[in-house]
C-alpha positions as CSV (number, residue, x, y, z in Angstrom):
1,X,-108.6,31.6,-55.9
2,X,-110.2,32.6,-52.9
3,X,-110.6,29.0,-51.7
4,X,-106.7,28.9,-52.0
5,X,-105.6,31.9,-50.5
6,X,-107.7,30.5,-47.1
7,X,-105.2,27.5,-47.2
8,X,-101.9,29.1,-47.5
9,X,-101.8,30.0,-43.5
10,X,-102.7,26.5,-42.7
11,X,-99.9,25.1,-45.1
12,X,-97.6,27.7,-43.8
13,X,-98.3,26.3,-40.2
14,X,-98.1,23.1,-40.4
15,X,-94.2,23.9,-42.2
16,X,-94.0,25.5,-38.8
17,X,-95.1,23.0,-36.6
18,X,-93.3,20.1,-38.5
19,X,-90.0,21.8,-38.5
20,X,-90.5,22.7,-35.0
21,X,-90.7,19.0,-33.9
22,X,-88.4,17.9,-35.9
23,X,-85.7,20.9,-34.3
24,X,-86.8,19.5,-30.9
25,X,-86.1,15.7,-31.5
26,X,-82.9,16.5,-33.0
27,X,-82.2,18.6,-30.1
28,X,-82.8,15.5,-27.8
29,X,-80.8,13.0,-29.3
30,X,-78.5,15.2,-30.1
31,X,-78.0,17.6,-27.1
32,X,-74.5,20.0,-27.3
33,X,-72.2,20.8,-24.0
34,X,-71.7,24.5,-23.1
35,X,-69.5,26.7,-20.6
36,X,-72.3,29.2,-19.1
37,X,-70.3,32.5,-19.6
38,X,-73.9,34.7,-18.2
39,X,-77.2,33.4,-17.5
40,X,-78.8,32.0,-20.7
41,X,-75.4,32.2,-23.0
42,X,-73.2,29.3,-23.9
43,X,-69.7,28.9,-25.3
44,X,-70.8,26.5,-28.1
45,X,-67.7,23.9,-28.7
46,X,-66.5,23.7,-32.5
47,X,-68.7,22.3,-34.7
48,X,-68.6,19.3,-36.9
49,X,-70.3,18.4,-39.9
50,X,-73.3,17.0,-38.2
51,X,-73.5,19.9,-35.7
52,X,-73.8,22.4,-38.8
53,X,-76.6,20.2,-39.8
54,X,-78.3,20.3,-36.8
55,X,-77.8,24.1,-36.4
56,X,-79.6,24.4,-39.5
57,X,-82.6,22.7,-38.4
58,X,-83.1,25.0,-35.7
59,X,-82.2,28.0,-38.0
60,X,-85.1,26.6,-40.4
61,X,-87.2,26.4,-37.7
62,X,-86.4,30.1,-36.0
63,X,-87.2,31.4,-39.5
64,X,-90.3,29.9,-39.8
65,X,-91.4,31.1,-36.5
66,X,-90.6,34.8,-36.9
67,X,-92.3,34.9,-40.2
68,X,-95.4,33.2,-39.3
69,X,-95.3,35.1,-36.0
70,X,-98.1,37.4,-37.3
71,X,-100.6,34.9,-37.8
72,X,-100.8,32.6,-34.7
73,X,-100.0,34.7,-31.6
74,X,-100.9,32.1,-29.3
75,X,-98.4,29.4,-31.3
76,X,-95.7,31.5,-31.1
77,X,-96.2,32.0,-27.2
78,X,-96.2,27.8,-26.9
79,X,-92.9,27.7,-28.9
80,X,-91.1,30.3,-26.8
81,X,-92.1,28.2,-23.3
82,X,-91.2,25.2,-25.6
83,X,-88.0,26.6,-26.8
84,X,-87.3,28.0,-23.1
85,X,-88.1,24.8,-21.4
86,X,-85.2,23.4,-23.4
87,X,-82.4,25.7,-22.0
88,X,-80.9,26.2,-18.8
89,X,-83.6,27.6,-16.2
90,X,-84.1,30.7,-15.1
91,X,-81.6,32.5,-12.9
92,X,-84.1,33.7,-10.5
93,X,-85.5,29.4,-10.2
94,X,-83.0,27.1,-8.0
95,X,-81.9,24.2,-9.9
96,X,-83.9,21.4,-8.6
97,X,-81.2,18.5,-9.5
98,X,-78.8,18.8,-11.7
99,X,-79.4,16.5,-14.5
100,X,-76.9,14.4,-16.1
101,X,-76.3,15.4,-20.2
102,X,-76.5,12.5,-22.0
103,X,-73.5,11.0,-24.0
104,X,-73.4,11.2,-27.6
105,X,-72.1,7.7,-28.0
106,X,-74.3,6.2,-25.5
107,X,-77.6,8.0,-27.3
108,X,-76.3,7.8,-30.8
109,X,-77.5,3.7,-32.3
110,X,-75.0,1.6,-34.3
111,X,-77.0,2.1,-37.6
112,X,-76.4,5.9,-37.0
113,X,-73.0,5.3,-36.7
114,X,-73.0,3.9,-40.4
115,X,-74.9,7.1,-41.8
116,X,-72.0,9.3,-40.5
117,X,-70.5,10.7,-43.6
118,X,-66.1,9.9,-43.7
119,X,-63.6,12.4,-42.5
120,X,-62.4,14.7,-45.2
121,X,-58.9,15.5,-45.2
122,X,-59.7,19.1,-45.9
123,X,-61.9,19.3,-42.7
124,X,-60.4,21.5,-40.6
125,X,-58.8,21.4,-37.4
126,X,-58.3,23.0,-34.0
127,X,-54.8,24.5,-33.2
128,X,-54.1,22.2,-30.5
129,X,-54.5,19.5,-32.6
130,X,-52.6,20.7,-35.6
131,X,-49.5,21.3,-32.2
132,X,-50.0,17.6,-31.2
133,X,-49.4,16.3,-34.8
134,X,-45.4,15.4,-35.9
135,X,-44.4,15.8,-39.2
136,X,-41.1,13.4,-40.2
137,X,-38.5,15.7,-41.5
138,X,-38.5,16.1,-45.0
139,X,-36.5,14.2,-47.9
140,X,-33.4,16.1,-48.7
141,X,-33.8,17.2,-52.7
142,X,-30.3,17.1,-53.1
143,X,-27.5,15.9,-51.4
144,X,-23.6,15.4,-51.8
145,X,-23.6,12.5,-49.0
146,X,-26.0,9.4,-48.5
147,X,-25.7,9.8,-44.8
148,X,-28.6,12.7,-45.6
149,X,-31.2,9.7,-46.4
150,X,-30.0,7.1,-43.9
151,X,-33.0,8.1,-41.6
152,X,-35.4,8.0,-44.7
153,X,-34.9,4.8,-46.0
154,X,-34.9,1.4,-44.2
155,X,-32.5,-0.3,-47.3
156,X,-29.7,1.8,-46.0
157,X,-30.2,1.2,-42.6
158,X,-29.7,-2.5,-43.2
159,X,-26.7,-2.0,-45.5
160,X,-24.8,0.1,-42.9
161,X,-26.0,-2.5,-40.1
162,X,-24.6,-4.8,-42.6
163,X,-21.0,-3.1,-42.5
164,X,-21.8,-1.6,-46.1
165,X,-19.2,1.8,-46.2
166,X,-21.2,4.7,-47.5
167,X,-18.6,6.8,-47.6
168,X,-17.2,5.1,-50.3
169,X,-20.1,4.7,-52.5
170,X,-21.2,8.1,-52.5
171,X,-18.1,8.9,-54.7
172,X,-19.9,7.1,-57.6
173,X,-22.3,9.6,-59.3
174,X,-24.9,6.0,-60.2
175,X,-24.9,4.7,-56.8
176,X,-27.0,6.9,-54.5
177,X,-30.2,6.7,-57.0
178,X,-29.8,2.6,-57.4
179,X,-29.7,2.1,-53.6
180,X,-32.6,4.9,-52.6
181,X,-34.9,2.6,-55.3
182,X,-34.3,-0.3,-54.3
183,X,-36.5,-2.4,-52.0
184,X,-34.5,-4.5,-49.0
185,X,-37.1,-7.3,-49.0
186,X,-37.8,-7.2,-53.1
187,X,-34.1,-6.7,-54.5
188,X,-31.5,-7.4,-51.9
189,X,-32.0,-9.8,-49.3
190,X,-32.3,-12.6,-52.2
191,X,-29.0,-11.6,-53.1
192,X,-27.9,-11.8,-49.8
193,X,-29.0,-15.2,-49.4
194,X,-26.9,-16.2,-53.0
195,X,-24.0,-14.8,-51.8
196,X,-24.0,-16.5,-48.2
197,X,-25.0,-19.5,-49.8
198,X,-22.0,-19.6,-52.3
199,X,-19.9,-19.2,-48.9
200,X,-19.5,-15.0,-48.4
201,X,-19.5,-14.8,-44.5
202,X,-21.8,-12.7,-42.5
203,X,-18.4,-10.7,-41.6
204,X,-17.6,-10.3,-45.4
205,X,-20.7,-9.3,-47.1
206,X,-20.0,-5.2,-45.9
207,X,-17.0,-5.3,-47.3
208,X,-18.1,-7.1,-50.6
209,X,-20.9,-5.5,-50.7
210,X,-18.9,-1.5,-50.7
211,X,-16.7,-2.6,-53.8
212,X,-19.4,-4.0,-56.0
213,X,-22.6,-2.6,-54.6
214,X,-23.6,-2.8,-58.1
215,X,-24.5,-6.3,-57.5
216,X,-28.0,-5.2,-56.8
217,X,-28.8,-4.5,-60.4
218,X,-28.4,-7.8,-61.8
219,X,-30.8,-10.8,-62.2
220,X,-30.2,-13.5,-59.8
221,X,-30.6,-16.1,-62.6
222,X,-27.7,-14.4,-64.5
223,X,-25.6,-14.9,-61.3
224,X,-26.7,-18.5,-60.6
225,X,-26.0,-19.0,-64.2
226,X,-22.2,-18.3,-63.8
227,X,-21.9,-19.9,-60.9
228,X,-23.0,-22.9,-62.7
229,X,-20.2,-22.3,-65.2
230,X,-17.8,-22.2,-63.2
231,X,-18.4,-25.3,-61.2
232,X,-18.9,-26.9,-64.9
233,X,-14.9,-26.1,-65.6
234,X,-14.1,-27.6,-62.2
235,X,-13.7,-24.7,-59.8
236,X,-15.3,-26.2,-56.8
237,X,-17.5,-24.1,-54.6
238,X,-14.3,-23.1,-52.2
239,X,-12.3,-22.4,-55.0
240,X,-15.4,-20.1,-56.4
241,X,-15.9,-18.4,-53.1
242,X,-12.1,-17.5,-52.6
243,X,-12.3,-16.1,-55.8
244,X,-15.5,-13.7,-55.4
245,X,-13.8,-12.6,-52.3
246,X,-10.8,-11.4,-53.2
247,X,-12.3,-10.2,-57.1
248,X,-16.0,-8.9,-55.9
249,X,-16.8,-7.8,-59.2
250,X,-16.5,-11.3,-61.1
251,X,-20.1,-12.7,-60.6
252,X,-20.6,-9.1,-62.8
253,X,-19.2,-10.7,-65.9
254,X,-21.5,-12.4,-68.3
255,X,-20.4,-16.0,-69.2
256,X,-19.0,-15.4,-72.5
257,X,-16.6,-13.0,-71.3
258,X,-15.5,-15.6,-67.9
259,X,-15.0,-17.7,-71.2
260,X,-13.3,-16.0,-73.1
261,X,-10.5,-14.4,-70.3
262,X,-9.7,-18.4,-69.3
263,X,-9.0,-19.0,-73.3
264,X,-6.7,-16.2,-73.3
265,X,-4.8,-17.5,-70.6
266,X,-4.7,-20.9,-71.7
267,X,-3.5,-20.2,-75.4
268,X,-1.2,-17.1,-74.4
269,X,1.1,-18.6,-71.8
270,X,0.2,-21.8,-73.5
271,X,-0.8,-24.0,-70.1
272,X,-2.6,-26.8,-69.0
273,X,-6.1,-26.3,-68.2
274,X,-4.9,-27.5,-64.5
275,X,-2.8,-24.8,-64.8
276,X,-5.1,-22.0,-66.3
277,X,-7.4,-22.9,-63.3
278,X,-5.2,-22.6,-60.4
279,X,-3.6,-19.2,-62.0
280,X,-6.9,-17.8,-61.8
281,X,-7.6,-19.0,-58.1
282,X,-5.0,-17.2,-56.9
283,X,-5.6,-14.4,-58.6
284,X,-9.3,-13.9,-59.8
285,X,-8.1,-10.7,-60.5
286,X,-7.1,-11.8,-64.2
287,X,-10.6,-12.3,-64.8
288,X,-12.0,-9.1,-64.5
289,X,-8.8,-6.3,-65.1
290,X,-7.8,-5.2,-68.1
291,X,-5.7,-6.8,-70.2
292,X,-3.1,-4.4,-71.5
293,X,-1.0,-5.0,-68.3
294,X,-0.9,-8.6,-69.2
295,X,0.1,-8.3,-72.5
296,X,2.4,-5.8,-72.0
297,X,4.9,-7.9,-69.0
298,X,4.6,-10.7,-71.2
299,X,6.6,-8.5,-73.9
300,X,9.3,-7.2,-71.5
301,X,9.9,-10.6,-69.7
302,X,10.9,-11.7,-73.3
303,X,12.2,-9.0,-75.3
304,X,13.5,-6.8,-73.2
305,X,14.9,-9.4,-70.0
306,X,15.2,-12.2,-71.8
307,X,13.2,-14.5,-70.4
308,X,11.9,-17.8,-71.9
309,X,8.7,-18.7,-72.7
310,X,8.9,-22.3,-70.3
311,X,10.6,-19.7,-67.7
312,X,8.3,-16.8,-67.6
313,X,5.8,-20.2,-67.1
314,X,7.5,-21.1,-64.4
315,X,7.3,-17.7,-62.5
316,X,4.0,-17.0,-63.2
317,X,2.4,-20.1,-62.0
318,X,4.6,-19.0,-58.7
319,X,3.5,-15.6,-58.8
320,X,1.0,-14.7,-60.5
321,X,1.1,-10.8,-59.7
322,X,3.9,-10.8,-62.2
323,X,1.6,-10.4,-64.8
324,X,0.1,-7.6,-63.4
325,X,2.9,-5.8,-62.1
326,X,4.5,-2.2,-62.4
327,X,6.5,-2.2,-65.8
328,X,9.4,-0.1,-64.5
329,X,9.4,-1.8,-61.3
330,X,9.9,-4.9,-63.3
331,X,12.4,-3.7,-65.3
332,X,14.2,-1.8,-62.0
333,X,14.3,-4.6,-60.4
334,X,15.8,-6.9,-63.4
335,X,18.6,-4.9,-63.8
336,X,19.9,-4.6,-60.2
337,X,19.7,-8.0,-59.4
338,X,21.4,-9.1,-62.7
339,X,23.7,-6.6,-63.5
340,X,24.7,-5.2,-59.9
341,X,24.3,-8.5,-57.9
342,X,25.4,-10.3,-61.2
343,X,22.7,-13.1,-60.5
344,X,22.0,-15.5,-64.1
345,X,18.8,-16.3,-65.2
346,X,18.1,-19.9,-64.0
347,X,18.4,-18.5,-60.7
348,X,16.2,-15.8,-60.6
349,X,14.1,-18.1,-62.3
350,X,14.1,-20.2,-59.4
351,X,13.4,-17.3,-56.9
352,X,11.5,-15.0,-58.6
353,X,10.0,-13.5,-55.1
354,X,12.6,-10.6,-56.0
355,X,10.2,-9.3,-57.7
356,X,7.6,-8.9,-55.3
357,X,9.6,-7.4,-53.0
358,X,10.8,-3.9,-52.6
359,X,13.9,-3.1,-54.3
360,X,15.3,-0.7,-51.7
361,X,15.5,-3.6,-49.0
362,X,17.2,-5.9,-52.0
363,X,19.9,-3.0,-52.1
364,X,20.3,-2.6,-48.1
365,X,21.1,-6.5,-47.3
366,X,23.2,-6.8,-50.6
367,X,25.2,-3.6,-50.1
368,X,25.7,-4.5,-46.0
369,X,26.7,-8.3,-47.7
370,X,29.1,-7.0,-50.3
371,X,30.4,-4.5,-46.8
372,X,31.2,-7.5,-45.1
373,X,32.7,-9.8,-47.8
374,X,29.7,-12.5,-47.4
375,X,27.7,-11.5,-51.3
376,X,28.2,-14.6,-52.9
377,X,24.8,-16.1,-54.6
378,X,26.3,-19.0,-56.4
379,X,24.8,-22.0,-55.0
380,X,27.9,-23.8,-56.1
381,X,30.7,-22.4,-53.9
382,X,30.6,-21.8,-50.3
383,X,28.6,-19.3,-47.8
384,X,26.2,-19.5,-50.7
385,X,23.0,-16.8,-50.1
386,X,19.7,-17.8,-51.1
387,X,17.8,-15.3,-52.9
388,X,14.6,-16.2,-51.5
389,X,16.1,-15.8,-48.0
390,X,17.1,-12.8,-48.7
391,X,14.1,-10.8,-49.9
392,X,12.1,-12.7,-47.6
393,X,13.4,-13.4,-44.1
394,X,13.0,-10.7,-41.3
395,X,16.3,-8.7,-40.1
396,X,16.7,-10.5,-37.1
397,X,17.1,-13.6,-38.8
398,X,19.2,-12.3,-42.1
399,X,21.6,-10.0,-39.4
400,X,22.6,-13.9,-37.6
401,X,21.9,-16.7,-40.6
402,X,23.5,-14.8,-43.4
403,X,25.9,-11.4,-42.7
404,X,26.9,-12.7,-38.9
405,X,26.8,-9.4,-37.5
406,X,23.9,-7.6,-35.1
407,X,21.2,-5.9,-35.9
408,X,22.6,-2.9,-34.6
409,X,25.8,-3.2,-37.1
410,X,23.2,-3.3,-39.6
411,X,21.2,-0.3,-38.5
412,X,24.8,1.7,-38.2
413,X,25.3,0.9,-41.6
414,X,22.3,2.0,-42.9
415,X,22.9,5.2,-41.6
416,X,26.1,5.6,-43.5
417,X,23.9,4.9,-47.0
C-alpha cells in the first residue's frame, strides 16, 4: 500500500505532461484566428465539430494542471511560460515580425481530410448563412386553378409550351391530380411521338391534347393496337388521322366497341362497307357519341316525314350531321319547306343542304321570292330556283342570279318582316 500511494503522483504527472503535449501539437496544426478586442483576449470564431474537440483537449489539459498544481511547483511554472509562449506577446514587448498564421487547408494532410466526420443536417448555422439561403415557394395544398402549380411542375410547363389550355381542364374534378403525377419524359412524350407519328401536327397536338387530355392514362400498346385495327378495315393512315382530329377521343375506345359502332352502321342504314367507311370519315363523331340521337332521326325521317329508307341513304351519305342533328330543328325545318314552300320529297331529297342551314335565312330569300313573283322551285317550268342555291349562295349573288333586285331592295324588305 505504501509502495502504491508513492506512485500515484508520478502517474498523475505523467497524465499531465502527456495531455499537455498532446494540447500543444493540436494547438500547432490546428492554430484558430482571433480579433484582439484587449491585450491577451480574442473573439474566438464559431466553432465546428473539430474545434469543440480541440477545445476539449486543452480543457483536459487546464484541469489537469490546476489539480496537480500542488504537487510540482516548478512544472506548473514551465507550463504557464509554455502556455504563454503560445499566445500573442506581451503588450509591453514590440512585435518582432509579424508572423504569418498558417492555413488550415495547407497544414491539414489529405488522409485528415478523410477522418473528418460528414455534415449533419442538424448542425447549426450562422444567421448570415441561414439569410443567404432561398427557399422555392411552397406547393399550394389546395387549389381551384392549375395555373397555382405551373411553376412547380416541369409536365405543365411543357403542355402549356405545347398550346395545351389549362383553363379548360381544370373544370374536370380527375384532371389536375393525373397531370401533377405524371412524368413528361416517362408518360407523355411517348405519346407525343404516337400521335405525331400517326400524322397530329406540332400546331394540333394543344388543341388535341385540351379535349382528351385523358390520353395520358392509357397504355401505348392499347393505342397502337387500334390503330392497327383500323388500318386492318381499310382506313388508311390520312383517313385515320383526319378522324382523330376532328373526334380526339376515338383512339380512347377499346377495339370491340370501334367494332361494334361500324356494325351498327352497316346493318342499321343497311350500307356497303365502302359506304360505312366513308360515313365515318367524315364524321368520326359517330364513333364515339351516343347513340340515342341516331336512333332517334332515323325514326322521324321515317315515321314522322316520311322519308324512305333508300332516301334517308341518300341524304345521309351527303350529310352525315343529319344523323346527329336537333330533332325539332329537323322537324321545323321539314315542315316549312314542304308545306309553306310546297317542295315534294324527291327534291328535297336531292338537296338536303336545307337542313343544315338556318331556317330563318330559308324564310327571308323565300318570303322576298314569293314578294317579287320569282318562288317557283319546280325544276320543270321556267325561272326554276335551286334549292341548293338558295340555302347556300351568299346575298350578293342570290339578290342578282335569282330575285333580280339589289341588295339594298333586299335589306328594305327585311326591315318590313
Amino acid at each position: 500500500m505504501a509502495l502504491l500511494a508513492q506512485q500515484i503522483p508520478r502517474w498523475l504527472n505523467s497524465i499531465k505532461l502527456s495531455s499537455f503535449l498532446t494540447a500543444m501539437q493540436l494547438r500547432k496544426c490546428f492554430p484558430r484566428a482571433g480579433k484582439t478586442l484587449l491585450p491577451g483576449f480574442f473573439a474566438q470564431p464559431q466553432l465546428s465539430s473539430d474545434d469543440c474537440f480541440l477545445q476539449s483537449g486543452f480543457k483536459t489539459y487546464r484541469t489537469s494542471s490546476v489539480w496537480n498544481s500542488s504537487q510540482s511547483t516548478n512544472s506548473s511554472s514551465q507550463e504557464i511560460n509554455c502556455t504563454q509562449n503560445t499566445l500573442l506577446p506581451s503588450v509591453n514587448e514590440p512585435s518582432q515580425k509579424s508572423q504569418k498564421i498558417p492555413s488550415f487547408d495547407s497544414e491539414l494532410s489529405l488522409e485528415g481530410l478523410d477522418d473528418l466526420p460528414p455534415l449533419s443536417p442538424l448542425q447549426p448555422i450562422s444567421e448570415e448563412e441561414a439569410v443567404q439561403i432561398i427557399a422555392d415557394p411552397p406547393l399550394p395544398p389546395s387549389s381551384f386553378t392549375l395555373r397555382d402549380y405551373v411553376d412547380h411542375s416541369e409536365t405543365l410547363k411543357k403542355l402549356v409550351l405545347l398550346g395545351v389550355d389549362l383553363s379548360k381542364i381544370e373544370k374536370h374534378p380527375d384532371a389536375a391530380n393525373l397531370l401533377l403525377r405524371l412524368d413528361f419524359e416517362k408518360d407523355i412524350k411517348q405519346i407525343l411521338l404516337f400521335l405525331k407519328d400517326l400524322g397530329i401536327e406540332d400546331n394540333q397536338l394543344g388543341t388535341f391534347l385540351t379535349k382528351n387530355y385523358a390520353i395520358f392514362s392509357e397504355d401505348l400498346e392499347n393505342l397502337k393496337t387500334r390503330v392497327a385495327y383500323l388500318l386492318s378495315k381499310n382506313f388508311s393512315k390520312v383517313d385515320i388521322a383526319q378522324m382523330v382530329r376532328n373526334a380526339p377521343f376515338l383512339l380512347s375506345f377499346s377495339v370491340e366497341r370501334l367494332d361494334n359502332r361500324l356494325g351498327f352502321f352497316q346493318k342499321e342504314l343497311e350500307l356497303s362497307v365502302k359506304k360505312t367507311r366513308d360515313l365515318v370519315i367524315r364524321l368520326p363523331r359517330l364513333l364515339t357519341g351516343s347513340l340515342e340521337p341516331v336512333k332517334e332521326n332515323m325514326k322521324v325521317y321515317r315515321l314522322e316525314l316520311g322519308f324512305k329508307r333508300n332516301e334517308i341513304q341518300h341524304m345521309i351519305t351527303k350529310i352525315p350531321k343529319m344523323l346527329t342533328a336537333n330533332k325539332r330543328k329537323l322537324t321545323e325545318t321539314f315542315d316549312y319547306v314542304h308545306n309553306v314552300m310546297h317542295i315534294p320529297h324527291h327534291i328535297i331529297v336531292k338537296f338536303p343542304q336545307v337542313f343544315n342551314s338556318r331556317l330563318f335565312k330559308v324564310k327571308e330569300r323565300h318570303l322576298f321570292l314569293a314578294y317579287l313573283g320569282r318562288a317557283q322551285y319546280d325544276p320543270g317550268k321556267p325561272n326554276y330556283i335551286s334549292l341548293d342555291k338558295l340555302v347556300s349562295v351568299p346575298d350578293e349573288i342570290f339578290c342578282e342570279e335569282m330575285a333580280k333586285a339589289s341588295v339594298q331592295d333586299f335589306e328594305k324588305f327585311l326591315k318590313t318582316l
